[in-house]
C-alpha positions in Angstrom: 0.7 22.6 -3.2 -2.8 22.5 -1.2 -4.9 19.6 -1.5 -7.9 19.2 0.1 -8.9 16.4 1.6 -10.7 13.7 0.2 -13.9 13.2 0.5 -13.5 9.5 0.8 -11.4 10.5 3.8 -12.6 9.0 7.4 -14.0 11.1 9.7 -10.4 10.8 11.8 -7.5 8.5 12.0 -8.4 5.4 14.1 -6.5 5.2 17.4 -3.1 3.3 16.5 -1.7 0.8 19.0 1.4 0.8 20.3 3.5 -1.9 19.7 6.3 -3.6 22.2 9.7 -3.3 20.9 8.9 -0.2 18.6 9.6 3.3 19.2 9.0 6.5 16.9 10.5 10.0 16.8 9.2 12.3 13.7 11.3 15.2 12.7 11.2 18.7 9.5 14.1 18.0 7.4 13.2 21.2 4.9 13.8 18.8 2.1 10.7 19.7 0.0 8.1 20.6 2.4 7.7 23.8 4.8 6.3 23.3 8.4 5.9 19.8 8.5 7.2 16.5 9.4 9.1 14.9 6.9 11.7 12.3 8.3 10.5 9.5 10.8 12.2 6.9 12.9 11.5 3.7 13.6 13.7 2.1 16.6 13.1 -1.7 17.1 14.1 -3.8 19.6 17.1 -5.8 19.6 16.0 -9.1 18.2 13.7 -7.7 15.9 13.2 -9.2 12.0 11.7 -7.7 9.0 10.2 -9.2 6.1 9.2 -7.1 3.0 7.4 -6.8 -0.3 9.2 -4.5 -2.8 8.7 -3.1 -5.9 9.9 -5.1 -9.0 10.6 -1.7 -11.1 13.9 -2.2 -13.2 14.1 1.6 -12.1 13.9 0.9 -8.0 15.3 3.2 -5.7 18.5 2.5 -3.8 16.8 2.4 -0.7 14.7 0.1 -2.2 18.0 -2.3 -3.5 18.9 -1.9 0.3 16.0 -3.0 1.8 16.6 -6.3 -0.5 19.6 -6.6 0.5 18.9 -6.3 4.0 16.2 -9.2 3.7 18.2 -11.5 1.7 20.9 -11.3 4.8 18.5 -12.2 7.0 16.1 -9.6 8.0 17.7 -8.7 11.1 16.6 -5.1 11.7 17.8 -2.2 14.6 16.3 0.3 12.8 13.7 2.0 9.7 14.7 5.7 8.6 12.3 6.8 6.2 11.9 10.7 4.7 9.4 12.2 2.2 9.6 14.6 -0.7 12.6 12.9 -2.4 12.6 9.4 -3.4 16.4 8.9 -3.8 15.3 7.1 -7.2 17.4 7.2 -10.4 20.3 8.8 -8.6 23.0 6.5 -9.0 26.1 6.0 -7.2 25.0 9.1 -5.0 22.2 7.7 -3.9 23.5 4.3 -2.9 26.0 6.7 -0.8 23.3 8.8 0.8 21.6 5.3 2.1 24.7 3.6 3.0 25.9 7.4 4.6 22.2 7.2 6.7 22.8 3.9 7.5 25.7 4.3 8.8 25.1 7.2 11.5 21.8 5.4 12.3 23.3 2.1 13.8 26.2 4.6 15.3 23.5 5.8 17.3 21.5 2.6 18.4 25.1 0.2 18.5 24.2 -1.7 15.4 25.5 -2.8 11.9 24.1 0.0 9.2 22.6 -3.0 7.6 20.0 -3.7 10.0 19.1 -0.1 9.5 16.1 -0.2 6.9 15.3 2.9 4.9 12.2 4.3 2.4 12.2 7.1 0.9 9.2 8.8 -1.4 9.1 11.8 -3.5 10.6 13.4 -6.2 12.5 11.1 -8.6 16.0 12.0 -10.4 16.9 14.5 -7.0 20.1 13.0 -5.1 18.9 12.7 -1.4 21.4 15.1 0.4 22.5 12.8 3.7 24.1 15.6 4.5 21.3 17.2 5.3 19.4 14.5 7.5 22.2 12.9 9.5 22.5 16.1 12.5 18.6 15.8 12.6 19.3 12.1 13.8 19.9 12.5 17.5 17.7 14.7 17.9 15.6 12.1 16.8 17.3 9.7 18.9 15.9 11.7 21.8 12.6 12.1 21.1 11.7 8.4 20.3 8.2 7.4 22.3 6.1 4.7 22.8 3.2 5.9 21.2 4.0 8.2 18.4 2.4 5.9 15.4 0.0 8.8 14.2 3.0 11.6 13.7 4.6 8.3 12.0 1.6 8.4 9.6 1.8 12.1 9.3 5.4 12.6 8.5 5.5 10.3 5.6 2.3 11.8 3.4 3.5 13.5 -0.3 0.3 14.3 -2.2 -1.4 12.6 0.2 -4.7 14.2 1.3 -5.1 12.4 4.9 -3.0 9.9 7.5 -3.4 6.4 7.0 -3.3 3.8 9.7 -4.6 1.0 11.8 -4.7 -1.4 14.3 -5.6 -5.1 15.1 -5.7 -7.1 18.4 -5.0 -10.8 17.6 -3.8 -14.1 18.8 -1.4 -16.7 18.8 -1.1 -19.6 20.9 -3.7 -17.9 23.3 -1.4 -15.1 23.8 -2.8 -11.6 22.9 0.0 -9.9 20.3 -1.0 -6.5 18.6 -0.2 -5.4 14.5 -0.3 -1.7 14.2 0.7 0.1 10.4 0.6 3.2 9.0 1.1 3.6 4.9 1.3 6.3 2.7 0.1 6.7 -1.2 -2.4 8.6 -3.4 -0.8 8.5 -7.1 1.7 6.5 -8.9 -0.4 3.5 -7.5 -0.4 0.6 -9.5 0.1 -3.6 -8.7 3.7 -4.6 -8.8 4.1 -4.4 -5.5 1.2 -1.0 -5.8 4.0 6.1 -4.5 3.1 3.4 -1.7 5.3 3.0 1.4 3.9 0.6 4.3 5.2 0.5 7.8 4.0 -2.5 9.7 5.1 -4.3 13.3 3.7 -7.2 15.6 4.9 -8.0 18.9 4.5 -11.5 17.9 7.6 -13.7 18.1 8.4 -15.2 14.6 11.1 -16.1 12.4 12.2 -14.4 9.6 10.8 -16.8 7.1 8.0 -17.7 8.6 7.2 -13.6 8.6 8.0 -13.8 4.8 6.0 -16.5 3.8 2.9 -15.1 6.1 3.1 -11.5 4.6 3.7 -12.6 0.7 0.1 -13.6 0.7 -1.8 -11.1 2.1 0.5 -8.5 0.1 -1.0 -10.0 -3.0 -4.6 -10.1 -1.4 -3.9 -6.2 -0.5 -1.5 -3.7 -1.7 -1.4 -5.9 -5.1 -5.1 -5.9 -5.9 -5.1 -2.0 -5.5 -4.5 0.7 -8.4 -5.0 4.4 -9.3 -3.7 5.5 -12.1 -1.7 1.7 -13.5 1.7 3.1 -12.9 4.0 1.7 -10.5 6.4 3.5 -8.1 10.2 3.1 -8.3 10.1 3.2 -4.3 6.9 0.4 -3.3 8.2 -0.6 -0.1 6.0 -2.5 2.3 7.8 -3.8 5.6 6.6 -6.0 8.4 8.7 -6.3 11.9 8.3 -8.5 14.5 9.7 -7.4 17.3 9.5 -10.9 19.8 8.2 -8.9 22.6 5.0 -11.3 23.0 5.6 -14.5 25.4 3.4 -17.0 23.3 4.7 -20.6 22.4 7.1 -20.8 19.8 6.0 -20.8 16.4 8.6 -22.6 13.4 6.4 -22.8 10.4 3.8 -20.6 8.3 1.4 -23.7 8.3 1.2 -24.1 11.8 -2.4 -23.5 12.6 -1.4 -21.6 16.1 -1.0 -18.7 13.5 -4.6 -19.2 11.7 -5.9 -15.9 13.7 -2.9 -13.8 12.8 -2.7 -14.2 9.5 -6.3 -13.2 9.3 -5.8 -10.4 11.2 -2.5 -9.6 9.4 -4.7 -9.9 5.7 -7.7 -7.4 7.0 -5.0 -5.1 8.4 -3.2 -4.7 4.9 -6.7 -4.8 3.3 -7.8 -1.8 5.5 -4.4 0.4 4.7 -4.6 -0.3 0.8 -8.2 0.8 0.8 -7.4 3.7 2.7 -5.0 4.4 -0.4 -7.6 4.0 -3.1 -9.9 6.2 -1.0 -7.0 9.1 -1.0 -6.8 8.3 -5.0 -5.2 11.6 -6.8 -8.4 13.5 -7.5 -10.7 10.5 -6.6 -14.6 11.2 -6.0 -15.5 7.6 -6.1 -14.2 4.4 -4.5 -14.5 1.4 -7.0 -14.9 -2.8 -6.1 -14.4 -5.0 -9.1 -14.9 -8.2 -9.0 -14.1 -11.0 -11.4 -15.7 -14.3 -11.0 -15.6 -17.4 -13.8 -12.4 -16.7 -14.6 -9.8 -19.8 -16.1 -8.0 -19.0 -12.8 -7.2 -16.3 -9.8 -4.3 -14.5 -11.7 -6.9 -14.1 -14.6 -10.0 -12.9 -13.1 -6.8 -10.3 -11.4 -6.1 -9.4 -14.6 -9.2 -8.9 -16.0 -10.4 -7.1 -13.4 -7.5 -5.0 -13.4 -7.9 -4.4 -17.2 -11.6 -2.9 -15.9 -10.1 -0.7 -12.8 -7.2 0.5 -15.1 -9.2 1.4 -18.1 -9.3 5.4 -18.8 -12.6 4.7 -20.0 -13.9 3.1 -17.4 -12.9 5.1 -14.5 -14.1 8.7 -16.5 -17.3 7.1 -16.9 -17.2 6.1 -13.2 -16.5 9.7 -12.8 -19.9 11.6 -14.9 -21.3 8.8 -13.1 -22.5 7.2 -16.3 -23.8 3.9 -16.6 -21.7 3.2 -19.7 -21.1 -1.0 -18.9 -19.9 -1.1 -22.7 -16.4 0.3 -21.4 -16.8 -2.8 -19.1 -16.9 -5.2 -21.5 -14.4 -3.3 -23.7 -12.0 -3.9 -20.6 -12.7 -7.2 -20.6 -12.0 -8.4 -24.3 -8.9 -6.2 -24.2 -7.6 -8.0 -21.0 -6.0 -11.0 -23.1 -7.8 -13.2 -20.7 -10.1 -16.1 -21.6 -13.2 -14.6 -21.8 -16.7 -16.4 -23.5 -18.4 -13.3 -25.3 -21.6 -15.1 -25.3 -21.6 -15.7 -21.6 -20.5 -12.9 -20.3 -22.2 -11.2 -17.3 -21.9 -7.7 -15.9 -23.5 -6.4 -13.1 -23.5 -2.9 -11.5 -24.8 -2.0 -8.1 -26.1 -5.1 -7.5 -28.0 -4.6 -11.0 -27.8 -6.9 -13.7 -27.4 -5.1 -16.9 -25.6 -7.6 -19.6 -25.9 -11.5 -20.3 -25.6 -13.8 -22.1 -23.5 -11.7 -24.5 -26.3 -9.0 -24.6 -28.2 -6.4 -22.5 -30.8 -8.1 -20.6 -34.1 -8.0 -22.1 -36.2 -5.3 -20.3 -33.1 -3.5 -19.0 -34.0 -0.3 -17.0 -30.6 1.8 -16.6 -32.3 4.2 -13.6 -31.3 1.7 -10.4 -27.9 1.5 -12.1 -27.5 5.3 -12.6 -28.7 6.1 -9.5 -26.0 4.0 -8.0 -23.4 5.8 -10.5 -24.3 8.8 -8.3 -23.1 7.4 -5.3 -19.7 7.2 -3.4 -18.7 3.5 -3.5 -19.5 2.0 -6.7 -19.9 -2.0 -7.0 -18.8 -3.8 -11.0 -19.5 -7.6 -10.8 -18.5 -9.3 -14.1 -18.5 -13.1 -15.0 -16.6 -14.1 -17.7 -18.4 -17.4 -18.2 -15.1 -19.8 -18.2 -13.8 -21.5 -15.3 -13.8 -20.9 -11.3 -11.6 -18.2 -11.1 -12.5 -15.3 -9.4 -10.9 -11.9 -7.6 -11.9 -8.7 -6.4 -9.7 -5.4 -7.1 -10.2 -1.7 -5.9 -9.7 0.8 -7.7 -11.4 4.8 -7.6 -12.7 6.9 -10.8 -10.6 9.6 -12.5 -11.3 13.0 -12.5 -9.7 16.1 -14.0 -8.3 16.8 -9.8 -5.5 13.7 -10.9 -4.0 16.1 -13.4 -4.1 19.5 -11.6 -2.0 17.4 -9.2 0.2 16.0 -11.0 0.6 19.0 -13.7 2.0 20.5 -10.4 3.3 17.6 -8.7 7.1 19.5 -8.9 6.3 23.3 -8.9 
């Protein structure tokens, strides 16, 4: 299947960094797809740690169940294997042996234990993953591992993916300059729950495993968990960060310490960057879509509410004909189960006010608000007249492209 690109794709894929400690080789498995590069791996230095994010489907993927296990022990990591076109998902005891099977040759290769040997996979669900298959590609990977091969990382892993997805940030810590680069791939099956989304992410920076956790847990839920599509979520979500301890800044033991106030900033508008590059490359998008919530009993409500908006069928076909329909709005919110005061509720489009006070406001002239309909990036403010809660979700409009896709999705 063809897809063209989107045309909220960027103009090209920024130049990735390269990070000390992590080198790349990307190979064609013949898997799914024909001419293309379909397995990628990650080599990390020895003393490297991984924290995660994964998806809390009862219907995961082994390699997802690994990757848990992996960071319960400890996060030590050698190693991220990661193939596209089948997502191992729903396979059963097969697909627990393919992983532990990959694994296995993996750390044979780079002299360490198969469980510091991390593994993704994205694609097809209910197909056994044939290790068989992979495991002679694997020295051949071994041999072409570089410095600088991030962007064929960010190629290799795409499914219905329309365009590469990456970036790059130059931070801080202690005074000592460390680099995050990440590359992520997703365009359907996009939904919160930690949000098919696969993120590859690695510092230089020297930190512990659990200070790694409790920095990325946060800006997970400010990023990849404040995205959606289409309000289904994957069986694979995976979304790693490794720290390789390459960087010679002072030693960091906490999350709180305020040494790492300019990497965590830069670590939030990195993850912020790759999950809007995901909306953007929406199955059949047209239209990239901000909601926010403000007035809200609290933070997880105005999310929820303003995912009710961003999920709503309604909503995003409206979004689509680029009508100014802000009754589907306020439909989205009442059916949220949120606290909501009908009476005070505000919506806003564009920067227009349209609705107050639990009415249209007097005098209302819909041709600002249409005009802005018309556009590419489309702006819903709502107040729901309660509290101090507020959040801002993304979210893109649905067209009749999502199901030519994923009418297709296996032929």
């Amino acid at each position: 299947m063809s897809l063209k690109p989107s045309p909220l794709a960027p103009a090209a894929l920024p130049r990735l960094a390269p990070v000390p400690g992590v080198r790349i080789a990307t190979t064609e498995s013949g898997l799914r797809y024909k001419n293309r590069p379909d397995l990628c791996l990650f080599e990390l230095a020895p003393g490297s740690v991984v924290a995660g994010v994964l998806t809390r489907s009862l219907t995961c993927s082994a390699s997802v169940d690994w990757c848990k296990a992996g960071i319960k022990g400890g996060g030590k990591a050698r190693a991220i294997l990661v193939n596209a076109g089948n997502a191992n998902a729903f396979t059963g005891k097969l697909g627990m042996d393919a992983v532990k099977a990959l694994g296995a040759a993996v750390g044979k290769l780079l002299g360490a234990p198969a469980k510091q040997v991390f593994q993704a996979s994205t694609g097809v669900i209910g197909v056994p993953l044939p290790a068989e298959k992979l495991t002679p590609l694997l020295p051949g990977l071994q041999k072409q591992l570089g410095d600088d091969a991030w962007e064929q990382a960010a190629r290799a892993i795409l499914t219905t993916d329309t365009y590469a997805k990456g970036a790059s940030v130059a931070t801080e810590i202690a005074g000592t300059p460390v680099t995050i680069t990440g590359v992520c791939k997703g365009s359907g099956m996009i939904a919160p729950d930690m949000a098919t989304m696969l993120a590859f992410v690695a510092t230089d920076a020297k930190l512990p495993q659990p200070v790694l956790q409790a920095i990325l847990a946060p800006a997970a839920d400010a990023s990849f968990n404040a995205i959606t599509v289409d309000g289904d979520t994957s069986t694979s979500d995976t979304l790693l960060l490794v720290a390789t301890g390459q960087a010679k800044h002072a030693k960091v033991e906490r999350a709180g310490d305020p040494r790492l106030k300019a990497f965590k900033a830069a670590l939030r508008a990195l993850l912020i960057d790759l999950a809007q590059q995901v909306v953007k490359d929406g199955e059949g998008a047209e239209k990239f879509v901000t909601v926010t919530v403000t007035g809200a009993a609290s933070k997880g409500a105005a999310r929820r509410i303003g995912l009710a908006i961003a999920n709503s069928p309604l909503v995003k076909t409206a979004i689509a004909g680029a009508d100014a329909n802000w009754g589907r709005v306020v439909m989205a919110v009442g059916k949220s189960g949120e606290k909501a005061d009908r009476d005070r509720l505000g919506v806003s489009i564009g920067g227009v006010l349209v609705a107050a006070k639990g009415a249209v406001v007097p005098g209302y002239d819909e041709t600002p608000v249409a005009r802005h309909m018309k556009g590419r990036d489309i702006l819903i403010e709502v107040d729901v007249g309660i509290g101090k809660g507020s959040a801002t979700v993304w979210t893109c409009d649905l067209t009749h492209g999502y199901i030519d896709i994923n009418a297709d999705y296996r032929s």
